[in-house]
DRENMINU-122018 format. One record per residue (C-alpha): residue in three letters; x, y negated, z. Coordinates in steps of 0.02 Angstrom, whole numbers, plus 50000, padded with zeros to 5 digits. Each point is the difference from the previous one (the first is absolute). Example, Ala and Ser with C-alpha at 12.3 -4.5 7.8 and 13.67 -1.06 7.14 Angstrom:
<nodes>
<node miro="ala" X="50615" Y="50225" Z="50390"/>
<node miro="ser" X="50069" Y="49828" Z="49967"/>
</nodes>
This chain:
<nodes>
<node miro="unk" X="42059" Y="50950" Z="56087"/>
<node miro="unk" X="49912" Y="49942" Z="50163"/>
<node miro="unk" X="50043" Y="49825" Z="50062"/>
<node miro="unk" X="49910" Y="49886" Z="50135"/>
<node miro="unk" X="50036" Y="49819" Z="50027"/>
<node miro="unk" X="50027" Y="49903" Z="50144"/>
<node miro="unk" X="49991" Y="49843" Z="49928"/>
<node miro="unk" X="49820" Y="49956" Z="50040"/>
<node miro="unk" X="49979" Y="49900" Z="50125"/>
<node miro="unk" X="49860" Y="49939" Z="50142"/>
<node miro="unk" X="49970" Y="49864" Z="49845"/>
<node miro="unk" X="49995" Y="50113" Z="49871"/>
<node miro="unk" X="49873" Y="50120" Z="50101"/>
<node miro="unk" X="49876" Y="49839" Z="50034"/>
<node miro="unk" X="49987" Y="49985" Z="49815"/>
<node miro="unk" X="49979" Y="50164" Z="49947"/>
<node miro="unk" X="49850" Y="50011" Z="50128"/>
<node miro="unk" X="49928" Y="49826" Z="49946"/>
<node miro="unk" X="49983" Y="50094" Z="49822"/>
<node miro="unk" X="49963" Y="50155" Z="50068"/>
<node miro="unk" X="49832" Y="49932" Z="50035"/>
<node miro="unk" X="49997" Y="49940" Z="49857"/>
<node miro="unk" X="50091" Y="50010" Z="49849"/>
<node miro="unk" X="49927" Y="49858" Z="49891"/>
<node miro="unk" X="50040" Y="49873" Z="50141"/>
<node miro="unk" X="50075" Y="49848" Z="49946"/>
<node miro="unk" X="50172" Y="49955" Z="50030"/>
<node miro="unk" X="49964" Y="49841" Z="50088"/>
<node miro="unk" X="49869" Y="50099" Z="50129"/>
<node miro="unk" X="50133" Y="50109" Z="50031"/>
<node miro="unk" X="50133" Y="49856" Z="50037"/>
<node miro="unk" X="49855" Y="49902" Z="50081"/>
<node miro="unk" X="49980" Y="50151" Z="50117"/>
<node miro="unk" X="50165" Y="50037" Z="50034"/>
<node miro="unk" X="50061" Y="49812" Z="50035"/>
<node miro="unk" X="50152" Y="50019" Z="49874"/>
<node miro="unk" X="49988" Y="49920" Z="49823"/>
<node miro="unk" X="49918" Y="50061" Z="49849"/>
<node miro="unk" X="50173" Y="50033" Z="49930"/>
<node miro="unk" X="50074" Y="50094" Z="50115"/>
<node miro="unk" X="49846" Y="50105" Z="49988"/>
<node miro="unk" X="50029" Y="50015" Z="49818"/>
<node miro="unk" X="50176" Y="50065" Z="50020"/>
<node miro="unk" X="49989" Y="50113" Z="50133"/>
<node miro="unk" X="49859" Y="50076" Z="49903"/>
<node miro="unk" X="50089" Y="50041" Z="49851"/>
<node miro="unk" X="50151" Y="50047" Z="50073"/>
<node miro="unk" X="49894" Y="50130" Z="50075"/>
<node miro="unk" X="49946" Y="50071" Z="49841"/>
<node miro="unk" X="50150" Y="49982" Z="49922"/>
<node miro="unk" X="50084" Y="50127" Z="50120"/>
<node miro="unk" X="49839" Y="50121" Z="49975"/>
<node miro="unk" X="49952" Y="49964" Z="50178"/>
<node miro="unk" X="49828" Y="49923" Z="49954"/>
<node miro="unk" X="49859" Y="50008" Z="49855"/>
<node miro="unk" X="49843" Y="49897" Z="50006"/>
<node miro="unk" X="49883" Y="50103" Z="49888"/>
<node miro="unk" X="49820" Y="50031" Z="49981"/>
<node miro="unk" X="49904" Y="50186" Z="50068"/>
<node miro="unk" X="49869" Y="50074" Z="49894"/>
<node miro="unk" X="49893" Y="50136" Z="50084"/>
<node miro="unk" X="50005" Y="50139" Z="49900"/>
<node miro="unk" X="49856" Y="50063" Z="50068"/>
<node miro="unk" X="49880" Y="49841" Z="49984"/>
<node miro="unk" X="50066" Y="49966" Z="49824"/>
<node miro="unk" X="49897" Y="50169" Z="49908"/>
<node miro="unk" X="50026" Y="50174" Z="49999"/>
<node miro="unk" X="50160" Y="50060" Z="50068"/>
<node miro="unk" X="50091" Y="50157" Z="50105"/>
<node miro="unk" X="50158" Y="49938" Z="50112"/>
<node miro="unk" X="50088" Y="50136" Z="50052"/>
<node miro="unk" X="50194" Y="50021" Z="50080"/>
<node miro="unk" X="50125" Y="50095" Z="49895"/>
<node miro="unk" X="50150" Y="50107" Z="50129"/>
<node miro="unk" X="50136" Y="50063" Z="49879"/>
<node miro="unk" X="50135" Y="50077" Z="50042"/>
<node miro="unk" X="50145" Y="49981" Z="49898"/>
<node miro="unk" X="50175" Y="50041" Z="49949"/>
<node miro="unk" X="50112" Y="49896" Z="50063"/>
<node miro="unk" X="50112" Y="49969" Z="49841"/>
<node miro="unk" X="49842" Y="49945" Z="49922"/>
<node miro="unk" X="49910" Y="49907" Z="50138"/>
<node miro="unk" X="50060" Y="49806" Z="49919"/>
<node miro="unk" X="49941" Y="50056" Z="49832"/>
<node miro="unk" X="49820" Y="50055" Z="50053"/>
<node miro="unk" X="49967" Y="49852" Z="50121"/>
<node miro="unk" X="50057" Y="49889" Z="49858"/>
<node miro="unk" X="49867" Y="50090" Z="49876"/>
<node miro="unk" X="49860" Y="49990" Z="50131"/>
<node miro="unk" X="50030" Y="49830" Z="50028"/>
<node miro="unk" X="49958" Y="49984" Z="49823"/>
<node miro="unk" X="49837" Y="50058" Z="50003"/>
<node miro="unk" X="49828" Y="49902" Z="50027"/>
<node miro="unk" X="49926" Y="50112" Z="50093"/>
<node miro="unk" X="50114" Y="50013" Z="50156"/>
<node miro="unk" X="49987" Y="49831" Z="50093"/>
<node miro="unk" X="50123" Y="50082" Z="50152"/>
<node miro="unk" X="50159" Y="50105" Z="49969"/>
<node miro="unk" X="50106" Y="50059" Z="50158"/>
<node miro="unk" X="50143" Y="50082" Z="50047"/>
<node miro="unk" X="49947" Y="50098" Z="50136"/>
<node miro="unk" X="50096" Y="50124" Z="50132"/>
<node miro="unk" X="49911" Y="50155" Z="50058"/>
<node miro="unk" X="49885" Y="50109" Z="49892"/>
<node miro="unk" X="50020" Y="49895" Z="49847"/>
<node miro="unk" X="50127" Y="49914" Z="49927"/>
<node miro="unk" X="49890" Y="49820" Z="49889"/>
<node miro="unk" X="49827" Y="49983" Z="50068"/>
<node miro="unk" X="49901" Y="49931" Z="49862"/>
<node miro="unk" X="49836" Y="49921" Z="50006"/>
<node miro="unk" X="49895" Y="50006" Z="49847"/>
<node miro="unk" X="49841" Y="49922" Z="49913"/>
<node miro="unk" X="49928" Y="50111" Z="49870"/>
<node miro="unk" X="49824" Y="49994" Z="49931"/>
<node miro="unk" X="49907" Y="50174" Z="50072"/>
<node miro="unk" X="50072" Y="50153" Z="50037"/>
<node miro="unk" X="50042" Y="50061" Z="49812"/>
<node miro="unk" X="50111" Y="49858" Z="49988"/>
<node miro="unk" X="50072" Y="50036" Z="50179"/>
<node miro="unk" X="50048" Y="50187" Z="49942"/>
<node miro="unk" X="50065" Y="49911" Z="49849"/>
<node miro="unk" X="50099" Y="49889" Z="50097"/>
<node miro="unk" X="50067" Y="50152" Z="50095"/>
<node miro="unk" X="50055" Y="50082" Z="49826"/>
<node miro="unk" X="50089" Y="49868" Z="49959"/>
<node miro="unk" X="50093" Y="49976" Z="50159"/>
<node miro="unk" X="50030" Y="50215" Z="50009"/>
<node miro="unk" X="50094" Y="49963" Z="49819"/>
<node miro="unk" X="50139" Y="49874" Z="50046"/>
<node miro="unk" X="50149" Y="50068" Z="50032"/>
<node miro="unk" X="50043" Y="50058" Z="50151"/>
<node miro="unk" X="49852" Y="50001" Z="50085"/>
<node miro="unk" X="49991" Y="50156" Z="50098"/>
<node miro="unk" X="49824" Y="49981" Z="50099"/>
<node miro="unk" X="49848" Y="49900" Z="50001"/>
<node miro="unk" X="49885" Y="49961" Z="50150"/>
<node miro="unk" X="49847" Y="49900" Z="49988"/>
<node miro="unk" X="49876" Y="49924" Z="50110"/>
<node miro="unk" X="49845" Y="49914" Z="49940"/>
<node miro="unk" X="49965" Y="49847" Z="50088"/>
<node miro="unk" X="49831" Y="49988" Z="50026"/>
<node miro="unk" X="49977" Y="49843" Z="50108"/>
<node miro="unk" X="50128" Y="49860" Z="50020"/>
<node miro="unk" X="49968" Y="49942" Z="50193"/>
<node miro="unk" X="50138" Y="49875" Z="49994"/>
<node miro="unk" X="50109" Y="49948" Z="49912"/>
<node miro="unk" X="50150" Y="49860" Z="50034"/>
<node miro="unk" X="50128" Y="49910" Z="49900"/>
<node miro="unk" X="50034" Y="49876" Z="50120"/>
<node miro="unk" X="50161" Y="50021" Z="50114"/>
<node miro="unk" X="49973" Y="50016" Z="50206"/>
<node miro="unk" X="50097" Y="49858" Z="50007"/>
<node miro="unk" X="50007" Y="50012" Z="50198"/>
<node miro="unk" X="50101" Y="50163" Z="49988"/>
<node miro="unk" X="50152" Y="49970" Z="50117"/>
<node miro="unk" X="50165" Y="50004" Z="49890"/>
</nodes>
């Protein structure tokens, strides 16, 4: 199931972009920043990732770490069986994006597999769970951008 939260407030968005710029900022900068105390910093933050609405992590380039094919998966698939496959994908090490799309596709997954052999492997695999009726791929050969940051200046 879907759900958005309105609960985030003008607040809430000035600390997500403080660590949007960066992610290992301390606390205290942040509160410093902000003019609000390092506490209420502290809570906000949490409370934000305790409802799923935020995750400080750190990006590895695929691409500048050694040898390796990104490509994006389009499946379609049955709907009795769609909860079941996503949950399966999301399993896997190589797909660090799973979807549920409309259109064309029904998950959109992206993938990180070795070379191509382990790319058509890949595509075995996903052609064998259940209820996957189609397989689309497109091999990424260039990442021009790419953004995990909310446009926080969106209007609401």
């Amino acid at each position: 199931m879907i759900t958005h939260s309105n609960r985030i407030d003008e607040l809430d968005r000035n600390i997500i972009r403080e660590l949007q710029s960066d992610g290992r900022r301390p606390l205290r900068e942040v509160a410093r920043n902000l003019g609000i105390a390092e506490a209420t910093v502290r809570l906000r933050l949490k409370r934000l990732q305790d409802e799923g609405m935020l995750q400080v992590v750190a990006f590895a380039d695929p691409t500048k770490l050694g040898p390796s094919h990104m490509a994006l998966l389009f499946l379609t698939v049955t709907p009795a069986r769609h909860a079941d496959v996503v949950r399966e994908l999301s399993d896997w090490i190589e797909v660090s994006y799973l979807s549920t799309t409309l259109g064309d596709a029904d998950i959109c997954a992206q993938v990180v597999c070795a070379d191509q052999p382990a790319l058509w492997d890949m595509r075995q695999k996903v052609c064998a769970l259940e209820g996957v009726t189609a397989v689309r791929i497109l091999s990424e050969v260039d990442v021009h951008k790419i953004r995990f940051a909310l446009p926080l200046d969106i209007p609401q």
